[in-house]
C-alpha positions as CSV (number, residue, x, y, z in Angstrom):
1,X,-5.0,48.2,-80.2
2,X,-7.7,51.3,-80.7
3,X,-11.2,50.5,-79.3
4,X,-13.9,50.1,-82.0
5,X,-17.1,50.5,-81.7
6,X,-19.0,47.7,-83.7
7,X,-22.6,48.4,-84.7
8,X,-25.0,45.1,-85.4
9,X,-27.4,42.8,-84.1
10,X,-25.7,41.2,-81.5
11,X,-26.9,38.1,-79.9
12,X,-25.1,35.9,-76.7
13,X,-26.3,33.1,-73.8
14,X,-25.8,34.2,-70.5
15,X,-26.6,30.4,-69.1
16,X,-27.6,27.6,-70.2
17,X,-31.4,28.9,-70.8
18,X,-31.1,32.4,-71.4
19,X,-30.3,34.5,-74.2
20,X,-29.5,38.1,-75.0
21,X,-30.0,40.1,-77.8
22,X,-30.1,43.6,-79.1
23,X,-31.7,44.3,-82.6
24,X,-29.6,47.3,-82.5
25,X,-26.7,46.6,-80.5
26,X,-23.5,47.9,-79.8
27,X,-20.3,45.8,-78.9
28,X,-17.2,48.1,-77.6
29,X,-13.6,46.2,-78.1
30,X,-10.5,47.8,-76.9
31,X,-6.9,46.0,-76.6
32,X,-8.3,42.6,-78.0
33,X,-11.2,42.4,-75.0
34,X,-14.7,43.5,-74.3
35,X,-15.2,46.9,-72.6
36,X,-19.0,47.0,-73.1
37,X,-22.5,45.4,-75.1
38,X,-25.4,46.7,-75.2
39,X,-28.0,48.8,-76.8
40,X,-26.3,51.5,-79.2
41,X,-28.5,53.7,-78.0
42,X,-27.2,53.0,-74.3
43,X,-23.4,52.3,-75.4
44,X,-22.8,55.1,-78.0
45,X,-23.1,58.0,-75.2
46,X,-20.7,56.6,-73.1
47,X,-18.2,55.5,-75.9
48,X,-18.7,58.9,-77.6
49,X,-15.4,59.7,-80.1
50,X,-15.0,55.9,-80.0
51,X,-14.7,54.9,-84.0
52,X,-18.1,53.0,-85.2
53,X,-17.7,50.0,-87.2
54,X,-21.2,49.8,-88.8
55,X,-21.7,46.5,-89.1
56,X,-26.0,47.1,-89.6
57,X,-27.3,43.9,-91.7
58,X,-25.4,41.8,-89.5
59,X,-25.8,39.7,-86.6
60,X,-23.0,39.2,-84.3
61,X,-22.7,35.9,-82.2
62,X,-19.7,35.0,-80.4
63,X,-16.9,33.0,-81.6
64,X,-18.1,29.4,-82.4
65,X,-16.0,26.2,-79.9
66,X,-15.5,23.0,-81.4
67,X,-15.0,20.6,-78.6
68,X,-13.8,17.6,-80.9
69,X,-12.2,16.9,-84.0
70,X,-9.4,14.9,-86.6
71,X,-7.5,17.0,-88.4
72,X,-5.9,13.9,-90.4
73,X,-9.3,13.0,-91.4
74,X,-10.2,15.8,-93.2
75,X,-10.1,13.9,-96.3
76,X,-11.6,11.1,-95.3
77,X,-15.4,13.3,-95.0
78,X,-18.0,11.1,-97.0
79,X,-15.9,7.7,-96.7
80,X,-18.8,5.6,-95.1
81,X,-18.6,1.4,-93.4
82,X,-20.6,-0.3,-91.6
83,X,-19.5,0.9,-88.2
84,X,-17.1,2.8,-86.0
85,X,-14.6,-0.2,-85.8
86,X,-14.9,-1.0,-89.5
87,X,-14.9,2.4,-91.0
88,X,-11.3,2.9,-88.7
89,X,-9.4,-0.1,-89.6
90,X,-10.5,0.0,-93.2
91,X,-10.8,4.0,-93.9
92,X,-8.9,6.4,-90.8
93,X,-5.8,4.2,-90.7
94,X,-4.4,3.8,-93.4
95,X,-5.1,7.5,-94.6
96,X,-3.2,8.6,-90.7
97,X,-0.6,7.0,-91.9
98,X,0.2,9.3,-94.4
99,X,1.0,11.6,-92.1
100,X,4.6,10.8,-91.4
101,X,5.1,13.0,-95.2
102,X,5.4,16.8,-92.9
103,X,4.2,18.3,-96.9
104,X,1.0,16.1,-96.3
105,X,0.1,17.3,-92.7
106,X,0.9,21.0,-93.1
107,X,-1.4,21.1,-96.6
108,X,-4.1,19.4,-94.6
109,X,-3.7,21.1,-91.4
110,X,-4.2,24.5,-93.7
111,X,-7.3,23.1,-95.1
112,X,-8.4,22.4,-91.9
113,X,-7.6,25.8,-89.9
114,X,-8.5,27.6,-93.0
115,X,-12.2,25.7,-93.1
116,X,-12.7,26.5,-89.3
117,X,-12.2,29.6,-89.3
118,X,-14.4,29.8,-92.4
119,X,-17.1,28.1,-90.3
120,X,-16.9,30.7,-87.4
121,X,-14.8,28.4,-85.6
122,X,-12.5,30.6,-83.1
123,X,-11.7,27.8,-80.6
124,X,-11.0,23.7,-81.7
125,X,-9.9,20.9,-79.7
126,X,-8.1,18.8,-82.4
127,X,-6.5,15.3,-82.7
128,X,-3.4,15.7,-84.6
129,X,-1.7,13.2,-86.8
130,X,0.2,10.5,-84.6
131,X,3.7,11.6,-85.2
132,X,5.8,14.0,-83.5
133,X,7.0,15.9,-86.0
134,X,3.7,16.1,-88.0
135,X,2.1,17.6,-84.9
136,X,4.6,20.2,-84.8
137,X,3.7,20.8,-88.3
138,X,-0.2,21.4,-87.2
139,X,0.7,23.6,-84.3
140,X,2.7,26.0,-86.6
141,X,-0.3,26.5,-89.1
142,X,-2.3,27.2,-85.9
143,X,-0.2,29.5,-85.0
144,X,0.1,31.0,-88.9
145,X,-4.1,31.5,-88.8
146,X,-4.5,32.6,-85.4
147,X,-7.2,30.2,-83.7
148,X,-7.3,29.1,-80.4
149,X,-6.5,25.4,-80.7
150,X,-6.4,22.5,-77.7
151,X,-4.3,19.7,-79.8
152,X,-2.2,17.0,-78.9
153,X,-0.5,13.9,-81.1
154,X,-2.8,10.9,-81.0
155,X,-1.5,8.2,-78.7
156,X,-1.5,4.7,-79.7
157,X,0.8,1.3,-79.1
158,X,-1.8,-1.4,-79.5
159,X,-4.4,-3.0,-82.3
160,X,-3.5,-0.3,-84.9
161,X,-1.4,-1.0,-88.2
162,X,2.4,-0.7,-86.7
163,X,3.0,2.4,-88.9
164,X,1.2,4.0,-86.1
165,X,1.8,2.4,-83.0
166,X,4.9,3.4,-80.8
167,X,6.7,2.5,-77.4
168,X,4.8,3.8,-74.0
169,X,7.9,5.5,-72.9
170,X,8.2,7.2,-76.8
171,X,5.0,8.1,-77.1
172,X,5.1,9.8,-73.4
173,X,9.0,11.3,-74.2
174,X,7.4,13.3,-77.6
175,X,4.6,14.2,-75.7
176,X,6.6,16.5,-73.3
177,X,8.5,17.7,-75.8
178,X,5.8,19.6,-77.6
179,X,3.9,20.4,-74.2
180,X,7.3,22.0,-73.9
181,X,7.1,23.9,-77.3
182,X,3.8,24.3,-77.5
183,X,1.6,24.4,-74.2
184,X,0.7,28.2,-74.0
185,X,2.2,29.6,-76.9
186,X,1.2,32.3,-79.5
187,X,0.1,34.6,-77.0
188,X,-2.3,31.7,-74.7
189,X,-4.2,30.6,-78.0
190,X,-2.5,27.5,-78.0
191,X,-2.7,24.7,-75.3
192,X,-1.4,21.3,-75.3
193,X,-3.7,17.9,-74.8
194,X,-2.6,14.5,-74.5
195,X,-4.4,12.3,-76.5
196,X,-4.7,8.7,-76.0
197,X,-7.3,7.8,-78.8
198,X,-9.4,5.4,-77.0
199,X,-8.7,2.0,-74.9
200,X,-9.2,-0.1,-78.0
201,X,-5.6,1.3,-79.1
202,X,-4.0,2.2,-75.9
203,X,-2.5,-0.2,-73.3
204,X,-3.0,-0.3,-69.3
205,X,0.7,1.1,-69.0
206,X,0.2,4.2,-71.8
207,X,-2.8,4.8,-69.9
208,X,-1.1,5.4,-66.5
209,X,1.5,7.0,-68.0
210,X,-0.5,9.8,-69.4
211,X,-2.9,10.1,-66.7
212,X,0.7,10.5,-64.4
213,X,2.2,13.3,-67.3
214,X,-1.8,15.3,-67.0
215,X,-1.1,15.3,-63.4
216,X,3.0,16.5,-63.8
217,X,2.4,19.4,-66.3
218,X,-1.5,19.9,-65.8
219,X,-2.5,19.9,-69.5
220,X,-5.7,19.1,-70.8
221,X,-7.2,15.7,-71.7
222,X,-9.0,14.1,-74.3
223,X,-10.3,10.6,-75.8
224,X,-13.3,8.8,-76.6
225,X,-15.7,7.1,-74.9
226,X,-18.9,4.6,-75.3
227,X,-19.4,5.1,-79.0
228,X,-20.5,2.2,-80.5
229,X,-22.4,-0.5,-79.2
230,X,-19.8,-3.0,-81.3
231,X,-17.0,-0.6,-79.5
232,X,-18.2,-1.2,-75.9
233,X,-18.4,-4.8,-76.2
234,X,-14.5,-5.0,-77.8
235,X,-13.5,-2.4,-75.2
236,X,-15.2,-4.9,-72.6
237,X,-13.0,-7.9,-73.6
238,X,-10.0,-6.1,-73.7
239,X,-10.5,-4.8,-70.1
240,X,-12.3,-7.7,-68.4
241,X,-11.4,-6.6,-65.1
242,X,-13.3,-3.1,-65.2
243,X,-16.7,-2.8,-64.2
244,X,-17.4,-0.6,-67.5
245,X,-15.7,2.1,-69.7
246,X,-15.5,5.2,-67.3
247,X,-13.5,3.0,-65.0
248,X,-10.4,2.4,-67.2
249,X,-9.9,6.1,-67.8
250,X,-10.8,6.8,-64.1
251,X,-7.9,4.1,-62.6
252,X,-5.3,5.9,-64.9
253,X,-5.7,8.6,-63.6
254,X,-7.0,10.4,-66.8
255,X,-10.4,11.8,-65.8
256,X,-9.5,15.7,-64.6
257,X,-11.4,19.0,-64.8
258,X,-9.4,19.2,-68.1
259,X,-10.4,15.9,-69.7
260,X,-13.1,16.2,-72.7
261,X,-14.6,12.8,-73.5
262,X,-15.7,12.6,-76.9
263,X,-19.4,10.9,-77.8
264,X,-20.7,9.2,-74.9
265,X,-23.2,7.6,-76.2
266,X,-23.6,4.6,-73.9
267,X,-22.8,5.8,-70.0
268,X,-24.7,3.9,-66.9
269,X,-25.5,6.0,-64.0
270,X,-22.6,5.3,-62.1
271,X,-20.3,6.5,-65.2
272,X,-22.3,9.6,-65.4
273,X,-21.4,10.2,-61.5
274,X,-18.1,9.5,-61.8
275,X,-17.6,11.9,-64.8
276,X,-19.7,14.5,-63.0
277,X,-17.4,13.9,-59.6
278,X,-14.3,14.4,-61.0
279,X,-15.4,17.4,-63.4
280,X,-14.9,16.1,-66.6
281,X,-16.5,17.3,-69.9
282,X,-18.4,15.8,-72.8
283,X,-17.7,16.8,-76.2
284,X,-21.2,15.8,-77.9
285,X,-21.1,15.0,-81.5
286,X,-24.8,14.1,-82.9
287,X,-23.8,14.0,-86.8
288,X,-20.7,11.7,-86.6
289,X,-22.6,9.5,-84.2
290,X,-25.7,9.0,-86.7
291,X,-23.0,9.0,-89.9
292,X,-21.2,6.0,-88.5
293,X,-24.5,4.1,-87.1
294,X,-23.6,4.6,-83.7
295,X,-26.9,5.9,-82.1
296,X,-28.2,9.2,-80.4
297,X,-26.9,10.8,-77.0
298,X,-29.6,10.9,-74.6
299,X,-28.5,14.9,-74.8
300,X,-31.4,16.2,-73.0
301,X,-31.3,13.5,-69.7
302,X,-27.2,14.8,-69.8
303,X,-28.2,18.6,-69.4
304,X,-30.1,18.1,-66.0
305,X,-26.8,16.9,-64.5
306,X,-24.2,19.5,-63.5
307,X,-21.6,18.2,-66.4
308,X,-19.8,20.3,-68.8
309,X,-20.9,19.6,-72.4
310,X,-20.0,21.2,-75.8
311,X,-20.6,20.3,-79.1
312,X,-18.1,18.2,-81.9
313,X,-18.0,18.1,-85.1
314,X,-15.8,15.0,-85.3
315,X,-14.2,15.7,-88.4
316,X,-13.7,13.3,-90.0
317,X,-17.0,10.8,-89.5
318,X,-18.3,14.6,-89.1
319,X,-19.2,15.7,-92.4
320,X,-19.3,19.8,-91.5
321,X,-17.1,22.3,-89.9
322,X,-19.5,24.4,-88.5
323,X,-20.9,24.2,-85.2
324,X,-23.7,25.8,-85.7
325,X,-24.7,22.7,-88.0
326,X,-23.6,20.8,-85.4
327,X,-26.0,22.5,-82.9
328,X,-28.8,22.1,-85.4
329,X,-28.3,18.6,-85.6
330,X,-28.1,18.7,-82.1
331,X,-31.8,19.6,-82.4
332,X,-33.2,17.2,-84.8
333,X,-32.0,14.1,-83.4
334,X,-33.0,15.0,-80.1
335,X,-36.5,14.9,-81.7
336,X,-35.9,11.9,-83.6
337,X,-35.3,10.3,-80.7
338,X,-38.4,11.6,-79.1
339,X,-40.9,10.8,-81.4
340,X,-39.3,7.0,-82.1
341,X,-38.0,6.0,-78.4
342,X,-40.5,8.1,-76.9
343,X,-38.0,9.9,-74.4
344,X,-36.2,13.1,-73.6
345,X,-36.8,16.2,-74.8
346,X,-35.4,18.6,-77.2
347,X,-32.8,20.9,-76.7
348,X,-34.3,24.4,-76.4
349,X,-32.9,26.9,-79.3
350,X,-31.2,28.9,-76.7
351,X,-29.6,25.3,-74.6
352,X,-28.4,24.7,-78.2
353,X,-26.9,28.0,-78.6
354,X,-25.0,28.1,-75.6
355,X,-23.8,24.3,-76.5
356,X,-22.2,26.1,-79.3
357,X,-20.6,29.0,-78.0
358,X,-20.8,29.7,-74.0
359,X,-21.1,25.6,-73.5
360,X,-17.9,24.7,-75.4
361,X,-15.8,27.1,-74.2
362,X,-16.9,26.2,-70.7
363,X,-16.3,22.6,-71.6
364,X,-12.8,22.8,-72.5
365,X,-12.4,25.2,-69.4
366,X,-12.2,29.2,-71.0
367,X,-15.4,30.0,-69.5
368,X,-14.2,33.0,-67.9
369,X,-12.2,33.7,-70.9
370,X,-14.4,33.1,-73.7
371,X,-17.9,32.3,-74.9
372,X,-20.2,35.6,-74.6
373,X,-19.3,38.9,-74.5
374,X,-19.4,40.0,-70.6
375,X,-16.9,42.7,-70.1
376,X,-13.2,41.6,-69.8
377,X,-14.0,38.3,-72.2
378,X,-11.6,38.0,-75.4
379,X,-13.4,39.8,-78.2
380,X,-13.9,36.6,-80.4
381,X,-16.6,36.8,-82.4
382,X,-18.3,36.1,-86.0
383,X,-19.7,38.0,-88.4
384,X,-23.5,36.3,-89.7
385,X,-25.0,38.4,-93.1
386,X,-29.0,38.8,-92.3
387,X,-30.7,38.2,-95.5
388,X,-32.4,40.6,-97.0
389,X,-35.7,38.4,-96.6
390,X,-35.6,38.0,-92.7
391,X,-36.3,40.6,-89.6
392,X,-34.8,39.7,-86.6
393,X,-36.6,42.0,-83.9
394,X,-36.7,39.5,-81.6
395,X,-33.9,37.3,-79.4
396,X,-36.4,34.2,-80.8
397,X,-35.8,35.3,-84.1
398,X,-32.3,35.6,-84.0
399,X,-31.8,32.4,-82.8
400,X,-34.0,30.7,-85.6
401,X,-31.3,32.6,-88.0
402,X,-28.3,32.1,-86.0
403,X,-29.3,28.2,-85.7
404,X,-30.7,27.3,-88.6
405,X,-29.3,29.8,-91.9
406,X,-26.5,31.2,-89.8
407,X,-23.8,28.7,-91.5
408,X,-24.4,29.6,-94.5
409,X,-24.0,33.6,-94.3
410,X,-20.6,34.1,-92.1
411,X,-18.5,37.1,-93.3
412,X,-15.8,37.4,-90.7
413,X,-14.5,35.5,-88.1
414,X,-12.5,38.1,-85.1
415,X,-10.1,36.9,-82.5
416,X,-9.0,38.9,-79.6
417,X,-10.5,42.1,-81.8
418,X,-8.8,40.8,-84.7
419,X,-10.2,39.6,-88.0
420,X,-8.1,36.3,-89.3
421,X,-11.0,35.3,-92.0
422,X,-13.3,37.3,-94.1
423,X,-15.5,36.2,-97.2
424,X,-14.1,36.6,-100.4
C-alpha cells in the first residue's frame, strides 16, 4: 500500500487526561499503519515526495470503539416499557426470534455494519442473534464492510421464550465451531466472544462451561451486569447463594483480562475490586441506561480506579450509533447527576474523548493496536467536516467540535489506511 500523506486538523488522547492536537497537522500512513503525526510543517520535510492528501477543512480523530451493542435489535430503537425486564420479555424477544430466517439477519446485520461505519465506528463489540447459523451470517457482512468487530452468538438456556433457549452442551458445541471459523479472521479484524447474555437467562452449568471454553481458546468475554435495580433483585433470587452479582461471573470462571461487562450500574466496593483484580473492563452505556429507566453510572467515582472503561451504545435500548453521542451523553448525565444527587464530577471533554476512542480500544484490549495515532498503530481513523462557522485553533476547541457537532459532519471512515465509508 503507497504512503499518503494526509493534511487536516488532527486531534488524539495520549491518556486519559491529555489531548493532542495540531490545527495544521499532518498524519503519514504507509502499508495500513502510522509512520508519523505531527505538525505539517514538521512532517512534510521529512516525508518530502510523499503524495499529500489535502484533507484542510477537516478534522481527523481516530477511529471511534463501541464497546457494546445488539445487532438483532436494531429495529427495535424507539420501542420503549417500563423497565429493563419488561422492555426484554415483551419487545427484544420476540423480535430475536426472528433471527433463525438467515435473509432477516444478513439484511439487518448490513444495516447495522453499514450505520457504524457511517457513525465513525471502526471497532464494535456486538451481540449477535442467538443462532448459529445467523451468527455466521453477521460475521460474513463484517467481513464484506471491513470493520473490526468482537461478536459472539448470544448464550441462553433459561427464562427466555424456548425459540431461543438451547442445551449447555449445544450452545458450548456451536460456540467452538465459529471460534473455529471466525476467531482472527479477515486479516485480525475479526475476534470471537462468547456471550452469555446475563445470569437471568443463563444457568450455573452454561456459566462454567463458558468460563472453562474462555480459558481453552482464550477468546474474549462479554455480558451484562447490575443494570436495573428490578434486575439485581431477580438476579438475587435466582442465585441465593452468591454474596452479589460479580460473584456469579467470578466462580465460573468468566471474569478475564478479556471480559467487557456491559452497564454496571449498581457495583459495591468489593465488586469493583474484584473487577479491578482480575482486569476486567466496563463497557459504559449512559443513553440506554437512562432510555430504559435504569439510572446513571457513578462514571466519574469509576475513573479514579485503575479499570478499563469504554463507551456503549447498546443498540438496541441505545437509540444512536455514534459514539461520539454516546460520549456526549456521557457528559450530561454525569452532570445531572451532580446537580440532583449532589456527587461526582463530570467527565472532562478530553476523559470523554479518550472514553471514545483510546479508552475503548483499551477496554476491549487493542490498546497497543488501536486508539491514537502513535507510530506503528493501525491507521483507523474518521473523517469530521469543520463547518464553515467554527475555528478550531485550539485542542479545546476541537474537542467542543469533535464532542458536541462532530456526529453530525463525518465524511469518511478509514481502516488500516483504507476508506470502507464515505458520504454520499
Amino acid at each position: 500500500m503507497r504512503a499518503a500523506l494526509y493534511r487536516c486538523a488532527i486531534l488524539h488522547s495520549r491518556n486519559r487526561q491529555m489531548v493532542e492536537f495540531f490545527s495544521d497537522g499532518g498524519l503519514v500512513v504507509e502499508g495500513g499503519r502510522v509512520r508519523a503525526c505531527g505538525d505539517y510543517a514538521h512532517i512534510e520535510p521529512l516525508f518530502h515526495g510523499v503524495p499529500v492528501v489535502d484533507w484542510r477543512g477537516s478534522l481527523l480523530i481516530p477511529g471511534l470503539v463501541d464497546t457494546h451493542a445488539h445487532l438483532p435489535q436494531l429495529p427495535a430503537i424507539g420501542a420503549e416499557r417500563a423497565d429493563l425486564l419488561e422492555w426484554l420479555q415483551q419487545e427484544i424477544f420476540p423480535l430475536e426470534a426472528r433471527f433463525r430466517d438467515i435473509a432477516v439477519a444478513e439484511r439487518i446485520a448490513e444495516a447495522f455494519f453499514r450505520r457504524a461505519l457511517a457513525s465513525g465506528t471502526t471497532l464494535v463489540a456486538v451481540y449477535a442473534p442467538s443462532y448459529e447459523e445467523a451468527t455466521d451470517a453477521c460475521f460474513r457482512v463484517a467481513t464484506q464492510y471491513g470493520i473490526r468487530a468482537v461478536m459472539g452468538m448470544t448464550l441462553m438456556d433459561s427464562n427466555a421464550p424456548a425459540e431461543l433457549l438451547a442445551e449447555p452442551s449445544d450452545l458450548i458445541a456451536a460456540s467452538k465451531r465459529l471460534i473455529n471459523r471466525w476467531h482472527g479472521t479477515n486479516a485480525g479484524r475479526l475476534y470471537y466472544a462468547l456471550t452469555p447474555r446475563f445470569a437471568g437467562s443463563c444457568s450455573r452449568e452454561l456459566l462454567k462451561e463458558c468460563g472453562q471454553l474462555a480459558a481453552e481458546c482464550s477468546v474474549h468475554v462479554q455480558t451484562h451486569l447490575a443494570e436495573s435495580p428490578g434486575e439485581l433483585v431477580w438476579i438475587a433470587s435466582l442465585f441465593p447463594e452468591h454474596p452479589n452479582y460479580t460473584s456469579i461471573y467470578d466462580r465460573a470462571g468468566l471474569l478475564t483480562e478479556r471480559t467487557i461487562l456491559a452497564h454496571c450500574i449498581y457495583l459495591e466496593r468489593t465488586e469493583l475490586a474484584r473487577i479491578q483484580e482480575q482486569g476486567s473492563a466496563i463497557a459504559h452505556c449512559p443513553a440506554s441506561n437512562v432510555y430504559l429507566r435504569s439510572g446513571i453510572m457513578p462514571l466519574s467515582d469509576y475513573m479514579e480506579l485503575p479499570i478499563r472503561i469504554g463507551l456503549g451504545t447498546d443498540i438496541g435500548a441505545g437509540f444512536h450509533a455514534s459514539i461520539l453521542d454516546e460520549a456526549r451523553t456521557a457528559r450530561e448525565v454525569a452532570k445531572v447527576r451532580q446537580m440532583f444527587h449532589h456527587s461526582g464530577s463530570v467527565p472532562s471533554l478530553a476523559e470523554a474523548f479518550y472514553l471514545a476512542t483510546l479508552g475503548g480500544a483499551e477496554a476491549l484490549g487493542f490498546g497497543d493496536l488501536l486508539g491514537d495515532f502513535s507510530e506503528g498503530k493501525e491507521a483507523d481513523f474518521v473523517r469530521i467536516a469543520i463547518e464553515p462557522y467554527r475555528s478550531l485553533n485550539t485542542a479545546q476547541q476541537a474537542l467542543e467540535y469533535a464532542l458536541y457537532a462532530g456526529s453530525h459532519n463525518v465524511i469518511a471512515t478509514v481502516i488500516a489506511g483504507v476508506e470502507v465509508w464515505q458520504s454520499s
